[in-house]
C-alpha positions in Angstrom: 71.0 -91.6 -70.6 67.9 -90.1 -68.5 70.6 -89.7 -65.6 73.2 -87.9 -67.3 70.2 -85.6 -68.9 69.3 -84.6 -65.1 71.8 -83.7 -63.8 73.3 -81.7 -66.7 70.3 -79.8 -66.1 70.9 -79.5 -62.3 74.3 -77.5 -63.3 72.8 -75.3 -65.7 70.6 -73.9 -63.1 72.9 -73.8 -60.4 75.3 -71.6 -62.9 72.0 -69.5 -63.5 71.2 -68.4 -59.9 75.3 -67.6 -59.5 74.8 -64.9 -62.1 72.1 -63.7 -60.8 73.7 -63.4 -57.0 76.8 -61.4 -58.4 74.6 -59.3 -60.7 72.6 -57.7 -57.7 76.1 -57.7 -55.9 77.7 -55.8 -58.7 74.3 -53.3 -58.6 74.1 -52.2 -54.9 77.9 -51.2 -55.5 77.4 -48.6 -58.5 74.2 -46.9 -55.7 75.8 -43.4 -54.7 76.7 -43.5 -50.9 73.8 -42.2 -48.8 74.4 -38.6 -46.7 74.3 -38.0 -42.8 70.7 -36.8 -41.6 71.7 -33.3 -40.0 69.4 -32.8 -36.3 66.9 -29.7 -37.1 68.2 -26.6 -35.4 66.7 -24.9 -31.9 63.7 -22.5 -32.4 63.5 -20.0 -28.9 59.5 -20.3 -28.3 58.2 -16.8 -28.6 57.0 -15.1 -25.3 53.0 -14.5 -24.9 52.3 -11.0 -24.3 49.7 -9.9 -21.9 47.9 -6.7 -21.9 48.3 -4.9 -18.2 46.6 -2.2 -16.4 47.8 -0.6 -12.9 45.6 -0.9 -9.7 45.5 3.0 -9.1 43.4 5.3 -6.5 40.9 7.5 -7.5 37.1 8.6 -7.8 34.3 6.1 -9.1 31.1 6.8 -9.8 28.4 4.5 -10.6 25.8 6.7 -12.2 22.8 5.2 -14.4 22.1 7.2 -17.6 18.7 6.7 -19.5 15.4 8.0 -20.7 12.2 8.7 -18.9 8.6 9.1 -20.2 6.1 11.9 -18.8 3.6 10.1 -17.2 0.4 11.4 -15.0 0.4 11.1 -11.1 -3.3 10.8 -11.2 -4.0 7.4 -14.1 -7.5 5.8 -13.5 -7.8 2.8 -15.2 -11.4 2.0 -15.6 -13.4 -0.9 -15.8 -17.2 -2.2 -15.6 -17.9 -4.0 -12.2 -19.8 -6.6 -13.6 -19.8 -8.2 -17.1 -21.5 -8.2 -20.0 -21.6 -6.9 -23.9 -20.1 -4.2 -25.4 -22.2 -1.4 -26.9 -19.9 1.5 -27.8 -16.3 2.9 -27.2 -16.7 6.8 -27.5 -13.7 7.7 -27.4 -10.4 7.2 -28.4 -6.4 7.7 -27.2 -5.3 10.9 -26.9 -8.7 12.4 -26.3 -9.4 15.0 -23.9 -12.6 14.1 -21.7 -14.5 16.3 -19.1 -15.4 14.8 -16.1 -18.3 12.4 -16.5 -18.5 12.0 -19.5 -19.7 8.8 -20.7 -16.6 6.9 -22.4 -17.9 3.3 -23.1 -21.4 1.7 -22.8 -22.5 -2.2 -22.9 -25.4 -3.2 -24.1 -28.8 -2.6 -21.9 -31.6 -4.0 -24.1 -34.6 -2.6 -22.8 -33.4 -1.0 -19.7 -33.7 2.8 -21.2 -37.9 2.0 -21.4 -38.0 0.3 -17.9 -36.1 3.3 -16.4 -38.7 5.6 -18.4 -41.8 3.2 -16.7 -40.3 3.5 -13.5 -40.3 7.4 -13.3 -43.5 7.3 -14.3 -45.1 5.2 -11.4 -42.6 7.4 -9.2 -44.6 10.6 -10.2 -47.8 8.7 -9.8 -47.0 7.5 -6.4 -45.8 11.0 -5.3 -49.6 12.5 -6.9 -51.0 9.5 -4.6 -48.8 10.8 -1.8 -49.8 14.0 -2.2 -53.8 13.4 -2.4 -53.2 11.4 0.7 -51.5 14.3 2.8 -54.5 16.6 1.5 -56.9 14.5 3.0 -55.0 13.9 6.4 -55.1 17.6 6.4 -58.7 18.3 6.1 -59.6 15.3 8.4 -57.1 17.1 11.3 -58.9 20.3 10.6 -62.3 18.3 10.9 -61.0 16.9 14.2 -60.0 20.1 15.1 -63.4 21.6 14.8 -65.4 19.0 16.0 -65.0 19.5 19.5 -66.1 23.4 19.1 -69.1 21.9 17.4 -70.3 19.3 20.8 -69.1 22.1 22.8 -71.7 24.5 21.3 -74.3 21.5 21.4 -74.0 21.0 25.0 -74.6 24.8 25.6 -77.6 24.4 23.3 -78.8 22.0 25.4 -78.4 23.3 29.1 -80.5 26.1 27.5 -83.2 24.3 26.1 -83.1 22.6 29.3 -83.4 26.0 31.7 -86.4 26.9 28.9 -87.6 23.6 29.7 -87.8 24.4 33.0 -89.2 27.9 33.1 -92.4 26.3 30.2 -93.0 23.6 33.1 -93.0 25.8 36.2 -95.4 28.8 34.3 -97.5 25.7 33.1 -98.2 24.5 36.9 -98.8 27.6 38.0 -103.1 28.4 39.1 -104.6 30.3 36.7 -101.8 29.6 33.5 -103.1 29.9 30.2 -103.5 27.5 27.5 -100.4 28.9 25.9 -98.5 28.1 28.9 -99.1 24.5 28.1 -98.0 25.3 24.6 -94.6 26.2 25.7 -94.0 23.5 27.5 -94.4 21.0 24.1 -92.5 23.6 22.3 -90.1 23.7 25.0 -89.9 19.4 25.1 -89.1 19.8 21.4 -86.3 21.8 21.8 -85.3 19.5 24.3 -85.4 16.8 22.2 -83.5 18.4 19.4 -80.9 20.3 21.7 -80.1 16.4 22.9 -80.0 15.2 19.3 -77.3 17.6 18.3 -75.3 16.6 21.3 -75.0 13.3 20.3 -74.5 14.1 16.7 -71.9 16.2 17.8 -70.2 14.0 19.8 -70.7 11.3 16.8 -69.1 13.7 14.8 -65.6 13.9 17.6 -65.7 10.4 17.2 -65.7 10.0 13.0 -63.5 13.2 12.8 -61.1 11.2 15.1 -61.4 8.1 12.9 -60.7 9.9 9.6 -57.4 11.2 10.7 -56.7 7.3 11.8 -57.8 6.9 8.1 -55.5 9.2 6.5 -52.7 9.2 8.2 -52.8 5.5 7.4 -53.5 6.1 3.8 -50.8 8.6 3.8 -47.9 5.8 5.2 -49.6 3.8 2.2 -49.2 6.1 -0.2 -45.6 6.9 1.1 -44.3 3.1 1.1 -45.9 3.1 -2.6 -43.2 6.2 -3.5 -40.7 4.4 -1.5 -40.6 1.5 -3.6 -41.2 3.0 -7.0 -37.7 5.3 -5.7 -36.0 1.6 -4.8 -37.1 0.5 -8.2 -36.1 3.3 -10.1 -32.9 3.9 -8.2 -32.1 -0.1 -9.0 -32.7 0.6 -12.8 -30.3 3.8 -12.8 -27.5 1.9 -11.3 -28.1 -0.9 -13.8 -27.4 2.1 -16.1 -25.0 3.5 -14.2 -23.5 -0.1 -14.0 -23.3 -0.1 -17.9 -21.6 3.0 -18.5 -17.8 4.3 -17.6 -17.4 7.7 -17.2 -14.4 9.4 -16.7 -13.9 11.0 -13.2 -11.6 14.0 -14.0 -11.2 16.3 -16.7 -8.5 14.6 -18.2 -7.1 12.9 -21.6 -7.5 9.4 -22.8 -4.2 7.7 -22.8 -5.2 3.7 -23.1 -8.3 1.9 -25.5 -8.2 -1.7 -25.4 -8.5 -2.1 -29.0 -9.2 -6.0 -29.3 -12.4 -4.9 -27.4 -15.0 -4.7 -30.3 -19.0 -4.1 -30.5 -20.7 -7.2 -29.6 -17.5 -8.4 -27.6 -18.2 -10.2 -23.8 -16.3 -8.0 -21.7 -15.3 -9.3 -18.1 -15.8 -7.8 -14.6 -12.6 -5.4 -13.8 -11.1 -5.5 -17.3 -10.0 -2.2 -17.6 -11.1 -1.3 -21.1 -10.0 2.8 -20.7 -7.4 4.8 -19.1 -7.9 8.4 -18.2 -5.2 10.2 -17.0 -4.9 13.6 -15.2 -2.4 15.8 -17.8 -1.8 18.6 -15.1 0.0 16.6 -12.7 3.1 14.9 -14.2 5.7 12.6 -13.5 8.7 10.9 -14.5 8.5 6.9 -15.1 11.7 4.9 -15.9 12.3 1.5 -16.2 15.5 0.0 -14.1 14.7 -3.6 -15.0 17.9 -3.4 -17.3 20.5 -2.2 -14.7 22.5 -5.1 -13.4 21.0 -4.0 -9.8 17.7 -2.2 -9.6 17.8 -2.0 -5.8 20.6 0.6 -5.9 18.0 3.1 -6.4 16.8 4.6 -3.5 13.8 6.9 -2.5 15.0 10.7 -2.0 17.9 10.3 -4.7 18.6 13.0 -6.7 17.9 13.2 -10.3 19.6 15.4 -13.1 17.2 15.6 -16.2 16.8 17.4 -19.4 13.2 17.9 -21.0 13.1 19.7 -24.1 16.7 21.7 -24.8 16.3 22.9 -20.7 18.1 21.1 -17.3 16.4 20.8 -14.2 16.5 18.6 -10.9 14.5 16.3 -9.2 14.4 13.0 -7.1 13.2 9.9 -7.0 9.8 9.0 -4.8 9.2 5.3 -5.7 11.5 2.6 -6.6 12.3 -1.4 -7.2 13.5 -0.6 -3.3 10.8 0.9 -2.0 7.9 -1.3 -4.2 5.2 -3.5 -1.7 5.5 -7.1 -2.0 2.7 -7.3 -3.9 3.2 -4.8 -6.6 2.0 -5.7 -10.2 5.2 -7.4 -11.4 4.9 -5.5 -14.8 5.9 -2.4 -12.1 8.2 -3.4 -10.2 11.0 -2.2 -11.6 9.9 1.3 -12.3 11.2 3.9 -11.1 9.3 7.4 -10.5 11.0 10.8 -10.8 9.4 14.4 -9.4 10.7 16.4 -11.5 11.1 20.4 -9.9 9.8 23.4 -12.3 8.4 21.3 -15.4 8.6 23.5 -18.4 4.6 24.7 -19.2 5.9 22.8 -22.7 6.6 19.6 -21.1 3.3 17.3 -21.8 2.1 13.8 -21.7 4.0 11.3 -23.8 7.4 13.6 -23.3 10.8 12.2 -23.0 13.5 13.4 -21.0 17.1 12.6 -20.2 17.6 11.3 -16.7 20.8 10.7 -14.7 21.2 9.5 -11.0 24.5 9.3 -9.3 24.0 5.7 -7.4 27.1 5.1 -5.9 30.3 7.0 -5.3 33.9 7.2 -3.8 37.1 9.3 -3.6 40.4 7.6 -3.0 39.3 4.1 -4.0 41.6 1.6 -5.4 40.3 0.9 -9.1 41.0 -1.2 -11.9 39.4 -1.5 -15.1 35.9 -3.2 -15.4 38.1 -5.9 -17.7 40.8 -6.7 -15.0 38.1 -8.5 -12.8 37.6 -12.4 -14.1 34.2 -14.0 -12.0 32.9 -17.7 -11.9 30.9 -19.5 -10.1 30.3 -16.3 -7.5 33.9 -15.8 -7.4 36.0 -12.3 -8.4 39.3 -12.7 -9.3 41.9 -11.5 -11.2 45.2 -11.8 -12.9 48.7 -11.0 -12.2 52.1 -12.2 -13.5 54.8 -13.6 -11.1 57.6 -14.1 -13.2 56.7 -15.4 -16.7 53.5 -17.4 -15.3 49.8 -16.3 -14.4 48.7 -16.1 -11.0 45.3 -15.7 -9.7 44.3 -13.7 -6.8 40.7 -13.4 -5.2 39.6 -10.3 -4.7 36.6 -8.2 -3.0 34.7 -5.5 -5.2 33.0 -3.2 -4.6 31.7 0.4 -6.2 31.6 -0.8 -10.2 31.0 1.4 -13.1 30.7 0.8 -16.5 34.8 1.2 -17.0 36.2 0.6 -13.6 35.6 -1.5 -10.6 36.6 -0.6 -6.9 38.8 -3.2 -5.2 38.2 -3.3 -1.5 40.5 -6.2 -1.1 43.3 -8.4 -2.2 44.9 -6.0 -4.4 47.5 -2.8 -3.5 48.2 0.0 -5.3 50.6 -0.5 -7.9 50.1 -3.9 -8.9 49.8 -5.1 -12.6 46.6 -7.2 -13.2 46.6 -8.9 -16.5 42.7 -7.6 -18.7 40.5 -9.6 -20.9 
């Protein structure tokens, strides 16, 4: 019975997956029938277009056009020599100062009082001098004399001596009087007396030649005394003088260092003012933007417009002509003397300045975006055929358009731009 169960139930699902076999069969046959993929059609890729230019012969010019400042010829920039703190700034930019005029001053303390002390023992030691020359004089008018005076003595003397003489010979004479004896005392003290002022006299030589000694020592005293008092004074001035700028022209203010304030340390050589001579001006430009500063050149020519009004000049000092130790803040200025300034034109002032720095006729030119550069190689573009080609080339003469081909390029030739 169990048997005959199992395998009844073995047919039953052997029948089952039959149906489902001819069911999927009968399925996939009602599907519509699928259609042929078709290839996508042929699309001509569209041909890049370059922009050309032709290498043609003509004029370049390679001219720089900018502004200029008026600036002074004559500038002092001023400074204390030795440091110390500031007083006062009297002055300030734009200014106009006569020569010595005191512009700044640093502190001195005291030193106006000891410059007043010192003057005064200056004109004390030029009284001294003076006393001191007096008395030299009268003691070389003393000398002078003296020797008159022993002269006369000794005169005085050989006379009292001759009276001497004549009282002693009348004396021993037979028969003198009394009063014959009296001469001869009187006589003896004459003698005496004449002798005495002789030596007097002669004492007198002596101390009139000791008191010019005197004086004239006194005197190299007095005058080493007004010597040093001028040292001392002179020391004190320059102290002063030390502490004070002044400007050296008549001129006009034209830099203040204003971080500089009262009380500040200021250093040796810091230059603190500018003074700058307004009569005598100049054109200053700076070249530091040009791609090449060193194509200016002493002597060049210069067209310029100052004020509504056109006028020439040239260039005296460039990048080119700058020492090698220039202040590199200058070294890429350029100064312009400019002919016939208008009596207008003043400090400050700008002006339109042109200089032709390169130029050629007949050059072979292409435009400044033809020429391709890397790594220090110029090159540009051409097409042969359909495809780019590149072709090294030599410049030279460029302006701010065009570019001046020396080499590898002829005229007529298409070079692909930028």
């Amino acid at each position: 019975m169990n048997r005959s169960s199992g395998a009844k139930r073995f047919r039953e699902i052997l029948v089952s997956l039959a149906l489902i076999f001819i069911s999927v069969l009968s399925g996939c046959a009602m599907f519509p029938e699928e259609e042929e993929v078709l290839a996508p059609p042929l699309v001509k890729p569209k041909q890049e277009e370059y922009k050309l230019a032709e290498v043609k012969r003509g004029d370049i010019v390679n001219r720089v056009k900018s502004i200029g400042t008026l600036v002074s010829a004559k500038d002092y920039p001023l400074y204390f020599e030795a440091g110390g703190r500031l007083d006062t700034i009297a002055v300030r930019s734009g200014d106009k100062v006569k020569k010595g005029q005191i512009l700044a001053q640093l502190d001195i303390g005291d030193l106006g009082t000891q410059i007043e002390l010192a003057r005064i023992n200056l004109r004390n030691a030029q009284i001294e001098l003076n006393k001191a020359n007096d008395n030299l004089k009268a003691a070389k008018a003393a000398q002078n004399s003296a020797p008159a005076q022993l002269n006369q003595a000794k005169a005085n003397l050989e006379a009292a001596k001759k009276t001497m003489a004549a009282a002693e010979t009348a004396a021993n004479a037979q028969d003198a009087p009394i009063s014959a004896l009296v001469d001869v005392i009187t006589a003896r003290e004459a003698l005496t007396a004449a002798e005495q002022a002789v030596n007097n006299a002669q004492a007198a030589v002596n101390q009139a030649s000791d008191n010019v000694n005197n004086a004239q020592y006194n005197v190299e005293q007095r005058q080493i005394d007004l010597k040093a008092a001028q040292i001392r004074l002179d020391a004190l001035l320059g102290q002063m003088s030390n502490s004070q700028l002044k400007s050296p022209i008549d001129g006009i203010v034209v830099f203040i260092d204003m971080n500089i304030k009262k009380g500040d340390v200021v250093q040796p050589f810091q230059t603190l003012v500018q003074v700058a001579d307004p009569n005598d001006l100049q054109l200053s430009y700076d070249a530091s933007l040009l791609s090449d500063p060193m194509l200016i050149k002493p002597d060049m020519k210069v067209q310029i417009t100052i004020r509504n009004k056109k006028l020439t000049g040239k260039v005296t000092s460039c990048p080119y002509s700058m020492p090698a130790d220039v202040d590199p803040k200058n070294k890429n200025q350029v100064i312009i003397k400019a002919d016939n300034l208008p009596k207008e034109a003043k400090l400050g002032d700008s002006a339109d300045i042109e200089i032709v720095l390169q130029q050629k006729s007949n050059a072979l030119i292409v435009p400044r975006q033809a020429v391709r550069s890397y790594m220090g190689r110029e090159y540009v573009q051409v097409l042969d055929g359909s495809s780019k080609k590149e072709i090294d080339v030599k410049t030279g003469i460029k302006s701010p358009t065009e570019v001046e081909i020396v080499s590898g390029l002829k005229e007529g030739q298409k070079v692909i731009l930028r």
